[in-house]
C-alpha positions in Angstrom: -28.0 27.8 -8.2 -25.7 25.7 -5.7 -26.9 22.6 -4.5 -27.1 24.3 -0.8 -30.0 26.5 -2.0 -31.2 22.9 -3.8 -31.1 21.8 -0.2 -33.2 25.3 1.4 -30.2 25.8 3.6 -29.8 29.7 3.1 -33.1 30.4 4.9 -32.9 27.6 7.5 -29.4 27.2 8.5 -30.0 28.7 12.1 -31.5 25.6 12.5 -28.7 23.5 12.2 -26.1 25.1 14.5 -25.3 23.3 17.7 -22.6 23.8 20.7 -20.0 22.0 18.7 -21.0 23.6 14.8 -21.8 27.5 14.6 -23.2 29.5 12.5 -20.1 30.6 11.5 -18.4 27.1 10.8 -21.4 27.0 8.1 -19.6 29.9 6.1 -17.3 28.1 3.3 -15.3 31.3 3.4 -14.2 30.5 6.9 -12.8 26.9 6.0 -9.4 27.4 5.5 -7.7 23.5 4.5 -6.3 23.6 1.2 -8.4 21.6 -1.1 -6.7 20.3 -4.2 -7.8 17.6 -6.6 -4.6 15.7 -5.4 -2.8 15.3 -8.9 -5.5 12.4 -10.1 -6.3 12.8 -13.7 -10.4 12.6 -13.6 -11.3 14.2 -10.7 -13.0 18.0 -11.2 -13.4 20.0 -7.8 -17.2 21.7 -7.9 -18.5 24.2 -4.8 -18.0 23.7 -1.2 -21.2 24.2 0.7 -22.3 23.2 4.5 -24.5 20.1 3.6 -27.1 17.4 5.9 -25.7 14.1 6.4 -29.3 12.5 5.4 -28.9 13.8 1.9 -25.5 11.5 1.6 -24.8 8.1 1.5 -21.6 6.3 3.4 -21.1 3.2 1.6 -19.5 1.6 4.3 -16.3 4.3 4.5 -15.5 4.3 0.7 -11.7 4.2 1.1 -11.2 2.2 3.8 -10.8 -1.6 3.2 -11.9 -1.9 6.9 -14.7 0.3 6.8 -15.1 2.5 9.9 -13.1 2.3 12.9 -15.0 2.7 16.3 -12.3 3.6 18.2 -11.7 6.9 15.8 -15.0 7.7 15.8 -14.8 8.1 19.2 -11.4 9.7 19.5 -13.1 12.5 17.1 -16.1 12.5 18.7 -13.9 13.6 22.2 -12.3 15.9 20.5 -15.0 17.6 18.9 -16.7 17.6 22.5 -14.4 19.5 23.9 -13.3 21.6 21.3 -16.0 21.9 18.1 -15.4 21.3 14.8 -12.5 22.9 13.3 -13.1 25.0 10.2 -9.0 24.5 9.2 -9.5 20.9 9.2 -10.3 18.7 6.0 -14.1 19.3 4.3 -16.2 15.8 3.4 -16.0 14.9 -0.2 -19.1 14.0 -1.6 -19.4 12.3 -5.2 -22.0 15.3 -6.4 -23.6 12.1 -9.2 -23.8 9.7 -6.8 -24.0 11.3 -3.3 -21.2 9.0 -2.1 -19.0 10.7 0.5 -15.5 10.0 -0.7 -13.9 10.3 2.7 -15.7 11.3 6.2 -16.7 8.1 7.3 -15.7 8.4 10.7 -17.3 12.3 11.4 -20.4 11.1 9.7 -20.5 8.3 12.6 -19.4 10.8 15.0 -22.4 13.1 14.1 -24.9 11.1 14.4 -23.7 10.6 18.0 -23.5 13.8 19.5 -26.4 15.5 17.0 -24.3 17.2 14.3 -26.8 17.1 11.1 -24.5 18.6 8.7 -20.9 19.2 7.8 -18.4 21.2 5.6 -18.8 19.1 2.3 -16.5 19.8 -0.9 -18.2 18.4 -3.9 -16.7 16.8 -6.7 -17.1 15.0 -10.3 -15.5 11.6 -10.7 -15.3 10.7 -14.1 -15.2 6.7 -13.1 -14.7 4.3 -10.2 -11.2 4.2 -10.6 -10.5 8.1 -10.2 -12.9 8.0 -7.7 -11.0 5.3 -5.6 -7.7 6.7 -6.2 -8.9 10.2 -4.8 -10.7 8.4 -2.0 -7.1 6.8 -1.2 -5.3 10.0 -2.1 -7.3 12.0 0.5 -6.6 9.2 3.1 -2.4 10.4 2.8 -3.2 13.6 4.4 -1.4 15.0 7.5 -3.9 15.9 9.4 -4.7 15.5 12.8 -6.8 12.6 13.9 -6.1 11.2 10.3 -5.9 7.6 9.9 -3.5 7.1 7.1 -3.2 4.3 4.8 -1.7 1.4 5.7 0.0 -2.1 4.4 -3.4 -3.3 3.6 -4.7 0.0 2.8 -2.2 -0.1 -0.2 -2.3 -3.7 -0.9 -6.1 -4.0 -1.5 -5.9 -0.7 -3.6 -3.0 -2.5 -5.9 -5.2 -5.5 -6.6 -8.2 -3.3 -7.2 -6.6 -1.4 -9.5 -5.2 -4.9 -11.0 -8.4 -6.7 -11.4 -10.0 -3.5 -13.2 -6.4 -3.2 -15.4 -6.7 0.4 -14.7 -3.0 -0.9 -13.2 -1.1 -2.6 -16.8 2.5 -2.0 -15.7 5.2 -2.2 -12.7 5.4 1.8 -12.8 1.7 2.0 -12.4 2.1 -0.1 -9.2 5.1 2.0 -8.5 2.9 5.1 -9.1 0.2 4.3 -6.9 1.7 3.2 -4.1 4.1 6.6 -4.2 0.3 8.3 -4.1 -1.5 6.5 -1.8 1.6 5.9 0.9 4.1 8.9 0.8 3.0 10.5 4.2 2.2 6.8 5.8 4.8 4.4 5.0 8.3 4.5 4.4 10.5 4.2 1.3 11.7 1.1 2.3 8.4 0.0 3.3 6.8 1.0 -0.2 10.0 -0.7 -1.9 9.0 -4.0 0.2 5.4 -3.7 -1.3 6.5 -3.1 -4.5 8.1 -6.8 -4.7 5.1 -8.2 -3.1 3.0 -7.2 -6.0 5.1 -8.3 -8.6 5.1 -11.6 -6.5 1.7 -11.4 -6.2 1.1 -11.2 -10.4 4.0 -13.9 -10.7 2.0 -16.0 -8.2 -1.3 -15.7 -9.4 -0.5 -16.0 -13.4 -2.0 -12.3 -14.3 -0.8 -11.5 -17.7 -2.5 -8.0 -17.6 0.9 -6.6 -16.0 3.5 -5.7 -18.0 6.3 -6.1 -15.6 9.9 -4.5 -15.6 12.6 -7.2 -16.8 14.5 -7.8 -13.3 12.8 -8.4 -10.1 14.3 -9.6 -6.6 12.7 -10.6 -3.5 12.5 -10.8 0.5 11.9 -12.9 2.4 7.7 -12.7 2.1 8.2 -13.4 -1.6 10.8 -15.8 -1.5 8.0 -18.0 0.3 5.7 -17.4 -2.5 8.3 -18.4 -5.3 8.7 -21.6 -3.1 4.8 -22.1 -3.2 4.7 -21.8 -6.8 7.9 -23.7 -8.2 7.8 -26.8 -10.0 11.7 -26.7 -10.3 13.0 -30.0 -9.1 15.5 -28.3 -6.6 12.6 -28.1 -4.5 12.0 -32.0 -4.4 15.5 -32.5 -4.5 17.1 -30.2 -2.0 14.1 -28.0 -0.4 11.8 -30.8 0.6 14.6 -33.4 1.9 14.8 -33.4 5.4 17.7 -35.3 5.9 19.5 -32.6 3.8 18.2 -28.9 5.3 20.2 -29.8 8.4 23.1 -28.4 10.6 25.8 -30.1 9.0 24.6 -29.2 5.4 23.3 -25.7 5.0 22.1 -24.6 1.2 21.8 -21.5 0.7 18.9 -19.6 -1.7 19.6 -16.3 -2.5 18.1 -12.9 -4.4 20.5 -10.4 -5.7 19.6 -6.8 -6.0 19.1 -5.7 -9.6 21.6 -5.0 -12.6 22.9 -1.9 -13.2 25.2 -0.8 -16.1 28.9 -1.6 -14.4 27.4 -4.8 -13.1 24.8 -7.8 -14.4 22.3 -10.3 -12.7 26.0 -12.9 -13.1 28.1 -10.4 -12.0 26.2 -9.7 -8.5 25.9 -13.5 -8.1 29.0 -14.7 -8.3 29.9 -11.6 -5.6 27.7 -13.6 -3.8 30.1 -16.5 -3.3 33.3 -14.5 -4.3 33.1 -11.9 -2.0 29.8 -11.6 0.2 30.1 -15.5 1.6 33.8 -15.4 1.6 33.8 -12.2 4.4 31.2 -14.1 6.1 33.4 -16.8 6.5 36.4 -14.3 7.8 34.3 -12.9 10.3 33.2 -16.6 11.4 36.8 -17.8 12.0 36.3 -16.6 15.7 33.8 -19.4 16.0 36.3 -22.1 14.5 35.2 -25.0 15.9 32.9 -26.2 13.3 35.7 -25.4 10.7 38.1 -27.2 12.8 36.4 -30.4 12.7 35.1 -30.4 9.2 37.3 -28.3 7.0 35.1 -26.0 6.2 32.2 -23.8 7.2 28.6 -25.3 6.5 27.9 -23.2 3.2 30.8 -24.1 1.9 30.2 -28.5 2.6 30.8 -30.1 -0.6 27.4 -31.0 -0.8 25.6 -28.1 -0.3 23.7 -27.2 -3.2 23.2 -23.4 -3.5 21.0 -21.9 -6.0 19.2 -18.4 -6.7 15.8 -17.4 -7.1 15.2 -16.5 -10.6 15.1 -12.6 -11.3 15.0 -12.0 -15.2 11.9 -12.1 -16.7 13.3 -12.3 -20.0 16.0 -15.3 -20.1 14.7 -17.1 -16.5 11.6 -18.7 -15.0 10.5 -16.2 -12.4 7.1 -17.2 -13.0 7.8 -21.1 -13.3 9.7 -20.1 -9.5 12.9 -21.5 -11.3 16.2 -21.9 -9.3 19.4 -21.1 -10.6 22.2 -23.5 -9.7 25.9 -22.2 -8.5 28.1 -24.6 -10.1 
């Protein structure tokens, strides 16, 4: 028995069809998208069947931090005007326990406008919330058309879900997920950027349900939380002195990337100063006139106090938002 028969469809169906949903659209053997169960451990895929809208529940666009957008709704809604709903296009999935659709927020809104009672609905079994919300996410990273893929928030809010339930317990988890729920929307780059953000993010907040990788390094979003959060005294001492952050007398804070095997977190900093500053200052010697009248460039003053933003978890206070001091 599937649960379209449950529903009476097989002897009613004709009365479902309208200009933009044929009979034919009802046929699962017509839809052609490739359903898979994404990779996520917990998720089991069940029938597809044409299904009623009223025998689902929304719940507010379950993986959309947002919930619904109007303006999609009505870009689909044009589309589907003038061309009907395409069978090669994404089913719904609906939660089969629950009746939660997973992801269809935006067609749901769109039916009830223009009349559509039903849609192509793939049912599946969640074995919790968590697989549930990681497939809800998952499905968002599809490229499709008229797809609205996640986003920075999109990934943030699923990060700190997934931290506040400690489905999340390590770096590579966070790693993980945002490789999952970002590949086809944001770049490398960008998903390297939001990597550090999290990790500031634990740092910040004191969760000690993370287990996170030794080294860390920042930008300049988490630099300001490190700031926020430090009770080192080069902060009262150098940060918060006016009279010191000034033309004349430029200190410099700085985050190295991380260790490798040819060279350590001491190694990279002192390239820093030995090499990285020191080309600077070649490159700089066109604009002399600073260096003409005090003898030296402004990072290189002898009272400039440069430090580094503590990166090892193991040896420094990252947590603590503990400066290292160039002697």
């Amino acid at each position: 028995m599937t649960i379209a028969s449950v529903l009476n469809l097989s002897e009613s169906k004709f009365d479902y069809i309208t200009p933009y949903f044929g009979v034919d659209i009802m046929d699962p053997d017509n839809w052609t998208f490739p359903v898979t169960d994404k990779g996520i451990d917990g998720i089991e895929l069940l029938e597809k069947e044409y299904g009623l809208w009223n025998s689902v529940k929304k719940q507010n666009n379950l993986g959309r931090v947002r919930g619904t957008d109007p303006g999609k709704v009505n870009l689909i809604k044009e589309d589907v005007e003038q061309n009907g709903v395409d069978p090669s296009t994404p089913p719904v999935f609906v939660d089969v326990d629950t009746g939660d659709v997973i992801t269809g927020g935006h067609r749901m809104d769109m039916s009830s406008i223009v009349g559509i009672p039903g849609w192509m609905f793939q049912y599946v079994k969640c074995r919790d919330h968590w697989a549930r919300k990681r497939f809800a996410k998952a499905l968002n990273n599809e490229r499709v058309f008229h797809a609205t893929l996640n986003n920075r928030d999109e990934v943030i809010e699923h990060i700190k879900y997934g931290i506040k339930h400690k489905e999340i317990t390590c770096q590579q988890h966070i790693e993980d997920e945002i490789k999952l729920i970002a590949n086809n929307s944001l770049s490398v780059t960008v998903q390297g950027t939001l990597v550090k953000e999290m990790v500031s993010y634990i740092a910040t907040n004191g969760i000690t349900t993370v287990q996170l990788e030794r080294y860390t390094s920042h930008n300049e979003k988490t630099y300001g939380d490190f700031v926020d959060r430090s009770s080192d005294e080069y902060v009262r001492d150098v940060l918060n002195v006016p009279d010191v952050r000034n033309y004349y007398i430029n200190n410099i804070q700085a985050s190295v990337s991380l260790p490798s095997k040819v060279e350590s977190l001491s190694v990279k900093r002192e390239k820093v100063h030995g090499t990285y500053l020191q080309n600077l200052a070649d490159n700089l010697d066109l604009v002399f006139m600073y260096k003409v009248k005090n003898g030296c460039y402004a990072f290189q003053h002898p009272k400039c106090n440069h430090a580094f933003l503590a990166q090892d978890h193991h040896q420094e206070g990252v947590q603590e938002g503990q400066f290292i001091r160039k002697c």
